[in-house]
C-alpha positions in Angstrom: 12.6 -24.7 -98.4 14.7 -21.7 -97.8 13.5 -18.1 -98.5 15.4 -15.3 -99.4 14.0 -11.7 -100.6 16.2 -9.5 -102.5 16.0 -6.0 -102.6 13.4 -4.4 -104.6 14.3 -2.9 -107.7 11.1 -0.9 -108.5 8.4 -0.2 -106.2 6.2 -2.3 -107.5 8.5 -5.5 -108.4 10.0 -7.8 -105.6 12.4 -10.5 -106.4 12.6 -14.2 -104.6 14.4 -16.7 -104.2 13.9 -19.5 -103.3 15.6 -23.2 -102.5 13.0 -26.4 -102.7 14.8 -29.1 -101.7 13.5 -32.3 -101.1 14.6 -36.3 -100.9 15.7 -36.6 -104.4 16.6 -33.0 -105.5 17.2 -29.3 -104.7 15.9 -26.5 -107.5 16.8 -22.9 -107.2 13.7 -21.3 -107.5 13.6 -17.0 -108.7 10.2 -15.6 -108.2 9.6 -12.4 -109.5 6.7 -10.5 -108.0 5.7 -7.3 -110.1 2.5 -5.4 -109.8 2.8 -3.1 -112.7 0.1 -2.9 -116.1 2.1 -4.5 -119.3 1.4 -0.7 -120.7 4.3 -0.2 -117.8 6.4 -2.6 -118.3 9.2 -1.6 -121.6 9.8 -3.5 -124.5 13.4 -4.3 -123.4 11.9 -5.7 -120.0 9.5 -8.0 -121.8 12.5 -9.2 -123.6 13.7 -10.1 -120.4 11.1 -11.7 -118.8 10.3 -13.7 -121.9 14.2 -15.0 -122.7 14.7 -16.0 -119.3 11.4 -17.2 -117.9 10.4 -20.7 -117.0 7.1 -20.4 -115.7 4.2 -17.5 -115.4 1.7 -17.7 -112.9 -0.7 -14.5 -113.1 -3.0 -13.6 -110.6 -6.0 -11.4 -110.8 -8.3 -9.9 -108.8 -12.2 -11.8 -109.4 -13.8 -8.6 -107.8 -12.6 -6.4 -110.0 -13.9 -6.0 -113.1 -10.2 -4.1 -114.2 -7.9 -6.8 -113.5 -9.9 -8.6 -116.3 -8.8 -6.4 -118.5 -5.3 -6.3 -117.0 -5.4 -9.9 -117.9 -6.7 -9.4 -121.7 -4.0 -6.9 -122.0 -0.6 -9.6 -120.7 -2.3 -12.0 -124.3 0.4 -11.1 -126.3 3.1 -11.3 -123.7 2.0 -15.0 -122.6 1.8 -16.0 -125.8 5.0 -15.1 -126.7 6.2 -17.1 -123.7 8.4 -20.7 -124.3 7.1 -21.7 -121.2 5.6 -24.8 -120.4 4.3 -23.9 -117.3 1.7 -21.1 -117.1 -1.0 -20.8 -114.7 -4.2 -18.3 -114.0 -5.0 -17.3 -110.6 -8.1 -15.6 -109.0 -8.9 -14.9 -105.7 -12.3 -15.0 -104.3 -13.3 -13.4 -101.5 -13.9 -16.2 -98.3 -17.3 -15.3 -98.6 -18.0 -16.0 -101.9 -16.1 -18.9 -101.6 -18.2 -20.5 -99.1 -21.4 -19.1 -100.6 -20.3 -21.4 -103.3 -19.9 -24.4 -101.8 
C-alpha cells in the first residue's frame, strides 16, 4: 500500500490516493476527505461527487448530538448515490467503549 496526499484544494477537503496492491491485484484507490455541512457543499460539486463516486464512508461524531443531524441532512445526497458500497461510521470515545464492554 502506497500513500500519496495531494494538495488541498479547500481548507476543509484533502484528497488521497492511494495504491492497494496485493498477490492477485493492484487498485488505485482516491480518497476524498472533506469536512464541510452538505448546506456547503454546491449543487455542481454534488454532481461531482455523485457521477464519479464508488464508495461513501461517513463518519460522525457519537458525542455530538450535531453530527446527527449533519448525518440526517447528507439523506438526499446518499440516496442519490450508484454506489454499492456505503458505510456509517461513529467514534466512541475509549471510555465509553470500554464502559461497554
Amino acid at each position: 500500500e502506497q500513500e500519496q496526499e495531494e494538495e488541498q484544494e479547500q481548507p476543509n477537503q484533502r484528497h488521497l490516493q492511494l495504491q492497494l496492491v496485493n498477490r492477485y491485484y493492484s487498485a488505485p484507490v482516491n480518497i476524498t476527505i472533506d469536512n464541510r455541512p452538505i448546506a456547503d457543499i454546491s449543487e455542481q460539486e454534488q454532481k461531482e461527487h455523485i457521477d464519479t463516486c464508488q464508495g461513501l464512508v461517513l463518519v460522525f461524531n457519537g458525542t455530538k448530538a450535531e453530527s446527527l443531524q449533519h448525518l440526517q441532512d447528507f439523506t438526499p445526497f446518499i440516496q442519490s448515490t450508484k454506489t454499492e458500497i456505503r458505510l456509517l461510521v461513529c467514534n466512541l470515545p475509549l471510555q465509553q467503549q470500554q464502559q461497554q464492554q
